[in-house]
C-alpha positions as CSV (number, residue, x, y, z in Angstrom):
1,X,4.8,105.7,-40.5
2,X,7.6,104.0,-38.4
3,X,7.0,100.8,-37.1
4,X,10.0,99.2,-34.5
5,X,9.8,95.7,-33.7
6,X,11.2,94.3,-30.5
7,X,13.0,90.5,-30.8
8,X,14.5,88.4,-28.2
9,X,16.4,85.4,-29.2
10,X,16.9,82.3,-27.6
11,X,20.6,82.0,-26.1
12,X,23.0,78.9,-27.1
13,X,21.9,75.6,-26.8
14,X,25.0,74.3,-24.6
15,X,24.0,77.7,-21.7
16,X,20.2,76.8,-22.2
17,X,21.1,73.2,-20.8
18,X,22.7,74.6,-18.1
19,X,19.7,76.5,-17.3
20,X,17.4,73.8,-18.0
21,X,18.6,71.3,-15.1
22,X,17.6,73.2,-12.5
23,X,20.5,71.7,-10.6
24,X,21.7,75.8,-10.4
25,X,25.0,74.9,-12.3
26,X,27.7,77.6,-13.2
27,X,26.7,79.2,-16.5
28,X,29.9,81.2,-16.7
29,X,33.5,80.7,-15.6
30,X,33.9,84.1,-14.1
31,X,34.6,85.6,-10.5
32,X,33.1,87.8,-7.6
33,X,35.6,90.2,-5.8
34,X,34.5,92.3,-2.9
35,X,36.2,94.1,0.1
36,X,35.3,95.9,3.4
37,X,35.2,98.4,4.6
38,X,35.6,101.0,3.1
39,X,37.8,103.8,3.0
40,X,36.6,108.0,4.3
41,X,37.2,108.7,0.3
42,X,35.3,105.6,-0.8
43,X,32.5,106.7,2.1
44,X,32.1,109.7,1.0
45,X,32.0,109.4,-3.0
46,X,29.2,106.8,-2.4
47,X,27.1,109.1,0.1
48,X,27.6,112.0,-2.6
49,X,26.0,110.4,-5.7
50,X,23.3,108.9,-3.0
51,X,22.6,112.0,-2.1
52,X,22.5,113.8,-5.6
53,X,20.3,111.0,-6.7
54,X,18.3,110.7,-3.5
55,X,17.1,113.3,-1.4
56,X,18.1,116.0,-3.6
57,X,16.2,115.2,-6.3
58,X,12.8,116.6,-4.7
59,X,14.7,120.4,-3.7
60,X,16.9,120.6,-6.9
61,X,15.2,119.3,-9.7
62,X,17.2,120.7,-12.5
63,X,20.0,118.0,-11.3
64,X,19.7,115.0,-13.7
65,X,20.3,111.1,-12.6
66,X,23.3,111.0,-15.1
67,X,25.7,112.0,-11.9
68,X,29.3,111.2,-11.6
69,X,31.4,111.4,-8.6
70,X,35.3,111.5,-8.7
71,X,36.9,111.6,-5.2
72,X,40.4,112.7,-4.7
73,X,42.6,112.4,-1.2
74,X,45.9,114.1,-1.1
75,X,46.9,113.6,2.6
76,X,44.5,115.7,4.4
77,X,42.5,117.6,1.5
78,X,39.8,115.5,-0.4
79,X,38.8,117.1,-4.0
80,X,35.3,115.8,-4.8
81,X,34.9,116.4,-8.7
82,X,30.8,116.1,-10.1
83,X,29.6,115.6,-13.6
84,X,26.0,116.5,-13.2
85,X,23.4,116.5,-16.2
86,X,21.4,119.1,-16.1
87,X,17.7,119.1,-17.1
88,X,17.5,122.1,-19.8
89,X,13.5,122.8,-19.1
90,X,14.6,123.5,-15.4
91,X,16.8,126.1,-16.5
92,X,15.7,129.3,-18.2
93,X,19.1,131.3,-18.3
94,X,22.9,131.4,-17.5
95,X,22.3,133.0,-14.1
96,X,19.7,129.9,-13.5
97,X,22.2,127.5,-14.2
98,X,24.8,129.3,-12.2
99,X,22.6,129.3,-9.6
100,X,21.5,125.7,-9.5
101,X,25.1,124.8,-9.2
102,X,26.2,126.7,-6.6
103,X,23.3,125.2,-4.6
104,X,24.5,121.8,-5.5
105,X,27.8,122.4,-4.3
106,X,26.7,123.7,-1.1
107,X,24.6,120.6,-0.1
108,X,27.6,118.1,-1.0
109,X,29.7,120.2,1.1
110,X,26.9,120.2,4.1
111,X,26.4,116.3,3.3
112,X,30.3,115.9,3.5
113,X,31.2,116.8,7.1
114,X,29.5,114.0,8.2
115,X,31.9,111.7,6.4
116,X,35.1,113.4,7.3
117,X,36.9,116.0,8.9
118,X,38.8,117.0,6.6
119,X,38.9,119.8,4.1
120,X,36.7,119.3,1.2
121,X,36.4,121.1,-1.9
122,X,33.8,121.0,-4.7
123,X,34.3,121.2,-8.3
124,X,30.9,120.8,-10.6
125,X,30.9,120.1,-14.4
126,X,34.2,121.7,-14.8
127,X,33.6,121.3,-18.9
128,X,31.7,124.5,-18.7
129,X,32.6,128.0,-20.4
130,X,30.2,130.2,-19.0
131,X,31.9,133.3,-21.2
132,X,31.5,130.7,-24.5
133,X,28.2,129.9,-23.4
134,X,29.0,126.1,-23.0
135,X,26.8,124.4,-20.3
136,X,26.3,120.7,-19.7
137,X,22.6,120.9,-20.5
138,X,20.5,117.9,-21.7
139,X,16.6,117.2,-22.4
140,X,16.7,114.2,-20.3
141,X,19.0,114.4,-17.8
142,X,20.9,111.6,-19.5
143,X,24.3,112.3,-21.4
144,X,23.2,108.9,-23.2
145,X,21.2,111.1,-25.4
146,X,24.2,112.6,-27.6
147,X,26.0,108.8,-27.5
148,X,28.1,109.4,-24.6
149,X,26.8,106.0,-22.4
150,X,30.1,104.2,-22.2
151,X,30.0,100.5,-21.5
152,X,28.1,98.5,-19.7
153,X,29.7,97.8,-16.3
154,X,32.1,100.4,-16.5
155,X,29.9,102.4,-13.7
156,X,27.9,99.1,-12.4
157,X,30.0,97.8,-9.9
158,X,27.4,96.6,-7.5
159,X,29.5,98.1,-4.5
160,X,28.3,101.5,-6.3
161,X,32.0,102.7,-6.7
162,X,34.9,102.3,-8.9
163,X,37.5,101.6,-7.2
164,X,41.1,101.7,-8.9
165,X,43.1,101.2,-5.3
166,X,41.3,97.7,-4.7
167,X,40.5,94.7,-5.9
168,X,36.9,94.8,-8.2
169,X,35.8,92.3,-10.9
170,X,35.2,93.4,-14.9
171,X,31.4,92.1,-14.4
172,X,28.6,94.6,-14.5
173,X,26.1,93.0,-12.1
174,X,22.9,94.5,-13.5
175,X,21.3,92.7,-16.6
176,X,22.4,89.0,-15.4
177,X,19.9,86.1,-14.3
178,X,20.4,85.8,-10.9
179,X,20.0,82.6,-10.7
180,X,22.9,80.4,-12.0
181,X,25.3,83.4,-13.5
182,X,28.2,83.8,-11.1
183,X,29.0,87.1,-12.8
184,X,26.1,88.0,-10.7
185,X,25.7,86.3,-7.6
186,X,29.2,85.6,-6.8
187,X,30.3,89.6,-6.8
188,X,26.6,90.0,-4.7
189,X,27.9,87.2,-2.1
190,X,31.7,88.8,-1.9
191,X,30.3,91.8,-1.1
192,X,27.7,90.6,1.6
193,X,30.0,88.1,3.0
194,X,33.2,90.8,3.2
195,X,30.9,93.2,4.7
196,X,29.8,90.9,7.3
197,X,32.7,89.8,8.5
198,X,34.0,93.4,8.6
199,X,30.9,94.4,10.7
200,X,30.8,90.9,13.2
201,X,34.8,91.0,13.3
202,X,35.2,94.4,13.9
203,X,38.1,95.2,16.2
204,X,39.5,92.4,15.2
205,X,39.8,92.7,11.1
206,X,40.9,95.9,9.8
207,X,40.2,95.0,6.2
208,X,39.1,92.0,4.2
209,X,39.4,91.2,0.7
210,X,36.9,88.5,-0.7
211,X,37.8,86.4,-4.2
212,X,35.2,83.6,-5.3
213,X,35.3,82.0,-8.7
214,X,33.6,79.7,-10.7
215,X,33.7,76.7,-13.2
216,X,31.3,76.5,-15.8
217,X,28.8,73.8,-15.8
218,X,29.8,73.2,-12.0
219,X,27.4,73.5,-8.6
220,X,27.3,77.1,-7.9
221,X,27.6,76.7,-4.3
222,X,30.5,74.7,-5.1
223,X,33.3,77.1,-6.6
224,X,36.7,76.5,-7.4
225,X,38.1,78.8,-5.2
226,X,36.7,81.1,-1.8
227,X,39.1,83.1,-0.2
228,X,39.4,85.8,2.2
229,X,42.7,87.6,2.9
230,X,42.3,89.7,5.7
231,X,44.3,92.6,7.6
232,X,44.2,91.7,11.4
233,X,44.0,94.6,13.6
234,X,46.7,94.9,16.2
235,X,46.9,92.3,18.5
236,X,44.3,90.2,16.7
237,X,45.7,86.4,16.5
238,X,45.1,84.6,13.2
239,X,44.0,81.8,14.6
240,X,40.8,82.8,16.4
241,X,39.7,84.6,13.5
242,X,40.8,81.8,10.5
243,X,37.9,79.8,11.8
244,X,35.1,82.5,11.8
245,X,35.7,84.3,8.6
246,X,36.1,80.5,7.2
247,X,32.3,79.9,8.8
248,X,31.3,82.9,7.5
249,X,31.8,82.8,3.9
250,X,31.2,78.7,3.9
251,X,27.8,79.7,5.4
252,X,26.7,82.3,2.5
253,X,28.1,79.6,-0.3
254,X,26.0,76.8,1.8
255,X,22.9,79.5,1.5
256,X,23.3,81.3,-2.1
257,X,20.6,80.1,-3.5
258,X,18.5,82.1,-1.1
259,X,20.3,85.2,-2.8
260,X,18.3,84.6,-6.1
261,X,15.4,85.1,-4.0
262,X,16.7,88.5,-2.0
263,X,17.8,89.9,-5.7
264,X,14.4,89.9,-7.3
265,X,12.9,91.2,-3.8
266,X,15.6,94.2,-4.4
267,X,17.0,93.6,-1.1
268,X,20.6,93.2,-2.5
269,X,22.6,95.8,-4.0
270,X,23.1,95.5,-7.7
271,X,24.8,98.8,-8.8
């Protein structure tokens, strides 16, 4: 027989204390980066894996949820490359597999015209040798299940992308209390509050770029540092907008700790 017991410790007595007041202190000197909005490649990366992992899952089961989604712009030509697990008891031969891939390929490219007009291409698991017989298959739909699961955060930006041409934070989102860890609910706040502004500004802010961080044991909705460095669109004058994107993100600090509350509802994104 195997038996597997399951133990959680207690964490360090000095972060417990922070905890413990209730006062919603900083457990973490970290910091929250967001920007909006975003770009027709960033659009469009994001709306393929939603659409892999959304819709598509009740027409194409033998796509897995392990999904990843490189985008690539070189001036007017965008390269979309997929990583796609596929679920081996979907698939009963080569010419199955084929198949299932091609029909993949064709929804991303009917999905991608509403994102752009330009031309798109499709490459899908790109790793295979269909003459060597070497086809991303898996059990589970997981490429966890052979070791490959990377790091936590890697893929867990909560804006859903990765995104090497802006700013991002290191944090992974997912797995933190969202009550007093800023690693958490300082990335959730840059990315409401840059969006905001980008949607209630619009015509007036091209692009915004959102920084908050933290000191540890310090009021949460009291950081060290909020900024917001903005592109004005043409015309725009600095000085009516200073004041509203100022009101703006003093307005989210001045309500976060209603955002421990829209978290555990599942109304924020998290990854």
């Amino acid at each position: 027989d195997v038996i597997i017991d399951c133990k959680i410790g207690q964490g360090s007595v000095d972060l417990r204390g922070l905890y413990d007041t209730r006062k919603q202190l900083a457990n973490d000197t970290s910091f929250g980066v967001s920007f909006a909005p975003y770009s027709e490649t960033e659009t469009l990366a994001l709306k393929t894996e939603e659409l892999i992992n959304g819709p598509l899952k009740k027409d194409l089961k033998e796509v897995g949820q392990d999904i990843k989604v490189m985008a690539v712009r070189n001036h007017d030509k965008i390269r979309i490359t997929i990583a796609a697990a596929m679920v081996g008891r979907y698939i009963p031969d080569k010419d199955h597999y084929r198949s299932a891939v091609q029909d993949l390929r064709e929804r991303v490219l009917d999905n991608a015209v509403k994102y752009t007009n330009r031309e798109v291409t499709v490459d899908i698991n790109t790793g295979d040798n269909y003459e060597a017989g070497i086809f991303y298959l898996t059990v589970t739909g997981l490429s966890w299940e052979n070791g490959d699961d990377g790091s936590v955060g890697r893929g867990n930006r909560n804006t859903g992308l990765i995104t090497p041409y802006r700013p991002m934070s290191l944090e992974a989102a997912a797995g933190k209390n969202p009550v007093t860890h800023v690693g958490k609910l300082y990335n959730v706040l840059a990315y409401e509050a840059a969006h905001r502004i980008a949607k209630e500004l619009e015509g007036s802010v091209r692009e915004v770029w959102i920084r908050i961080v933290s000191q540890i044991g310090k009021p949460i909705d009291q950081p060290q540092a909020a900024t917001a460095q903005c592109i004005l669109a043409a015309g725009a004058k600095l000085s009516k907008v200073k004041p509203e994107v100022e009101s703006i993100l003093n307005e989210d600090l001045e309500n976060i700790e209603k955002l421990t509350d829209r978290i555990v509802a599942g109304k924020c994104r998290i990854f």
